[in-house]
N, C-alpha and C positions, 0 to 999 in steps of 0.2 A: 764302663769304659771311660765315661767322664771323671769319672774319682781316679781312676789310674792314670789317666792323662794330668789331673791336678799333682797327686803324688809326683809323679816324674818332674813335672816343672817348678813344684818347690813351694807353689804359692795359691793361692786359691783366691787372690785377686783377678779374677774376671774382666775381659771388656768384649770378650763374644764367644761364642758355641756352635759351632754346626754340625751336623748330625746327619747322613744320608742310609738309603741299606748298605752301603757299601765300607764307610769309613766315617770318622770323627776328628773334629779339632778344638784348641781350645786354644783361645788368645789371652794371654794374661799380662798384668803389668808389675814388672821388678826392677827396682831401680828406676821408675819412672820412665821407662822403656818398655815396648810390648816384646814378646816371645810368644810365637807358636808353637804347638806340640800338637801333633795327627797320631792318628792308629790309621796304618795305610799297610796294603799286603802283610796283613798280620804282624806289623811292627808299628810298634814306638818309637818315634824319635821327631827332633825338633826339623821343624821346615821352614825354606822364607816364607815370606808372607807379605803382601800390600797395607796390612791392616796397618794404621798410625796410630797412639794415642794421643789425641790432642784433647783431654780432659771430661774425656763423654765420664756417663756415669759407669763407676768399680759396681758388680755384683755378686750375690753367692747364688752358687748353684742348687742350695737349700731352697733357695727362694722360690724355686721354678719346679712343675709339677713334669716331671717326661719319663715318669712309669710307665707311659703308653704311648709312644711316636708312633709307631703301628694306627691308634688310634688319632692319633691330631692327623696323620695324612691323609686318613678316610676320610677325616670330617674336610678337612680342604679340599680334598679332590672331589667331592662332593659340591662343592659352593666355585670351585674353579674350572668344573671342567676337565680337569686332567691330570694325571698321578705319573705322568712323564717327569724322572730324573728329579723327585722330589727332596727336597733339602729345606731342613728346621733350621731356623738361626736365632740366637737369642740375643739380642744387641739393643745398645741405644737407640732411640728412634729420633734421636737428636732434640725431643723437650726435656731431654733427662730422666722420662723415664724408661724402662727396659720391658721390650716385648717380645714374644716368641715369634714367628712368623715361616710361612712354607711356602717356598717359591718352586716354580719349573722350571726347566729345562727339556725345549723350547718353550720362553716366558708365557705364561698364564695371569692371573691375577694373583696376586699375592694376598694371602688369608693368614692375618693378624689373631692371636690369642691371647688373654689374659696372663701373669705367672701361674695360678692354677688351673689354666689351662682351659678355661672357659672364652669361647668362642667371643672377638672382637664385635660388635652387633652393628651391621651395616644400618645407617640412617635417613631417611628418609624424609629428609627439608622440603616436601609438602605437605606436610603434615605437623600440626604443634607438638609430638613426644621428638620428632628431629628434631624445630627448632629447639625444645626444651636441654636434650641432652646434648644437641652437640656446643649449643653456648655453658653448659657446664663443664664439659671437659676441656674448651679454651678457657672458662675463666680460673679453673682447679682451687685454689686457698689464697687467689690472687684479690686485694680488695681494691685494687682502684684500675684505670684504664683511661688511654689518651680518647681511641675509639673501639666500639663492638661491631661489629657487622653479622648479618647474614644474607648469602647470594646464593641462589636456587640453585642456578649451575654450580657450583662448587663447594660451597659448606660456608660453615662459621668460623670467624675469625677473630681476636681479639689483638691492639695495638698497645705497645708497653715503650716507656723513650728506652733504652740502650746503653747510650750515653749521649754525650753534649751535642752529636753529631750525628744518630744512626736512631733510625726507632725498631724494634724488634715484633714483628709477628706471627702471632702461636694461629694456625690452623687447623682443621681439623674436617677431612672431607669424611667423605660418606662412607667408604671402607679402607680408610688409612686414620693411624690415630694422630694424633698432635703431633706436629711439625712444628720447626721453628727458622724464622728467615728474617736475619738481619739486612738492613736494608740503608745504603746511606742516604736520611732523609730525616734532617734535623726536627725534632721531635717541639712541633710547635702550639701543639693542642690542646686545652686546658684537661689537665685529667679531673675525671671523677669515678661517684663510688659506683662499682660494680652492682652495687645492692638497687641500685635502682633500675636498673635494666629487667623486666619482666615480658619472659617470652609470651605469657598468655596475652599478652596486649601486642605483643606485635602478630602473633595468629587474629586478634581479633581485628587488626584495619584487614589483612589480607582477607579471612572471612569477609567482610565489609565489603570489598572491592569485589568479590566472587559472588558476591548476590546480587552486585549489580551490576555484575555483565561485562566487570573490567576487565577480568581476565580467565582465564582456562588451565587447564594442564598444561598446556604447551607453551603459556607465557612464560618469559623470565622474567624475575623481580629480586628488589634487593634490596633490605635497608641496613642505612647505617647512621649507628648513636654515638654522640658525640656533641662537644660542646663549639660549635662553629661563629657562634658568635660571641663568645668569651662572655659571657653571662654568670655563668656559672651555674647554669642551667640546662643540662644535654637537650637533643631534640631527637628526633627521629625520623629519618630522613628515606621518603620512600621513592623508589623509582619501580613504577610496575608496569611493563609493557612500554609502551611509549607517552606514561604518564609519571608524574611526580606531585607528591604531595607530603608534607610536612606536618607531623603531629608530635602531639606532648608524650611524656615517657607513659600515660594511661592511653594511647590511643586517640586521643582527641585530636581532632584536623584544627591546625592552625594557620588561621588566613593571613593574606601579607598586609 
C-alpha cells in the first residue's frame, strides 16, 4: 500500500509514513512543498495535512524494514503497555536522522525502532554501558564540542555553537533517540576534541564516590566536560548529591 501511495503521488521523496490497521499515509515533497496521499475507506487520494517541510531529512522507503507492522506493534505493546489505537510513523526525529516509532491512542510511551527494524535499546545512565552508549550516539562522527554532559535524571548531551549567536544541543534520553534544540545562547566555550572525553573514567569517580558512601540509587548527579577556564584543557565537572568536585579528563580529583 506504501508503493501504491508512492506511485499515485509521483515521487518517492519521503518526509513521513504512517501506518495504522486501518489506513496509511505518505508525506512526500515536490516542488519543495509537501503533499499527502492516505489509503482511507478503501480509497486513494491526496488529503490536507499539518505536516510542513521545513528541511527535515528526504527518505526511501527501501531504507525501512515494515514487512512486519503486525510484528513492531507486538513488540511495542509489549515494552508500552498498550496496543490501543496503534500507529507506526517513520519521520525525522529532528537530528536528522529518521526513525520508525508506535505511538497510542490514548498516549502510552512511545517505542522507537531502528530502519531494520531492531528495537531502539532503552539506557540505563547508572550504569557505565548507559554512560558509554548514550554519549556515542550524541557525539555520532562529531569531532569536536563546546561541552559533554551526562545527568542521571535525564541522559547525555552534547553542546555544538549554531551560529554567532545560538548554541545547539543533541540529546539523547533514555528511551528517545537524539534530539536536537537550538537555543539562543551565544556560543562562548572553548571547543574541544571529543576524543578525549572517556566514559570509563567518568564511571570510575562515580564508582569512587559509591564506595564511599557518597551516594546511592537514589542520588542525582551529573557531570559536565568542558573547557571552563579557557585553558585549553576540558575538566570535568562533578555535582553528585549535594557535593561537587572537579577532576582531569582520567578521573583524577583536582584541588583548588
Amino acid at each position: 500500500m506504501v508503493r501504491k501511495l508512492i506511485a499515485k503521488a509521483g515521487t518517492a521523496q519521503l518526509i513521513q509514513v504512517e501506518i495504522t490497521t486501518e489506513w496509511a499515509s505518505i508525506t512526500v515533497v515536490k516542488d519543495n512543498q509537501p503533499e499527502t496521499w492516505a489509503w482511507r475507506d478503501n480509497t486513494i487520494k491526496q488529503v490536507d495535512s499539518d505536516v510542513a517541510y521545513v528541511e527535515q531529512r528526504i527518505f526511501s522507503i527501501d531504507d525501512f524494514n515494515i514487512s512486519d507492522v503486525g510484528g513492531l506493534f507486538r513488540a511495542a505493546s509489549g515494552i508500552s503497555g498498550s496496543q490501543s489505537s496503534q500507529e507506526l510513523q517513520i519521520v525525522d526525529s529532528s537530528s536528522g536522522e529518521v526513525f520508525m516509532s508506535v505511538s497510542t491512542n490514548p498516549e502510552s510511551r512511545t517505542v522507537f525502532f531502528y530502519p531494520n527494524g531492531a528495537l531502539l535499546p532503552t539506557l540505563d545512565f547508572s550504569t557505565e554501558g548507559g554512560i558509554r552508549d548514550g554519549l556515542a550516539d550524541v557525539i555520532g562522527p562529531r569531532s569536536m564540542a563546546l561541552s559533554i554532559g551526562v545527568q542521571s535524571s535525564l541522559g547525555a548531551w552534547l553542546d555544538l555553537p549554531g551560529s554567532t549567536s545560538t548554541t545547539i544541543r543533541r540529546l539523547r534520553t533514555a528511551t528517545v533517540p537524539v534530539t536536537i534544540n537550538e537555543r539562543a545562547q551565544r556560543p562562548e566555550l572553548v571547543p574541544f576534541s571529543v576524543a578525549r572525553v572517556r566514559p570509563e573514567a567518568i564511571w570510575q569517580v562515580l564508582a569512587h564516590a559509591r564506595q564511599r558512601g557518597a551516594f546511592d540509587g537514589g542520588t542525582r548527579w551529573q557531570v559536565v566536560v568542558e573547557d571552563r577556564a579557557r585553558t585549553g584543557v576540558p575538566r570535568m565537572y562533578f555535582t553528585i548529591g549535594n557535593s561537587s568536585l572537579v577532576t582531569d579528563l582520567n578521573g583524577q580529583e583536582i584541588t583548588p
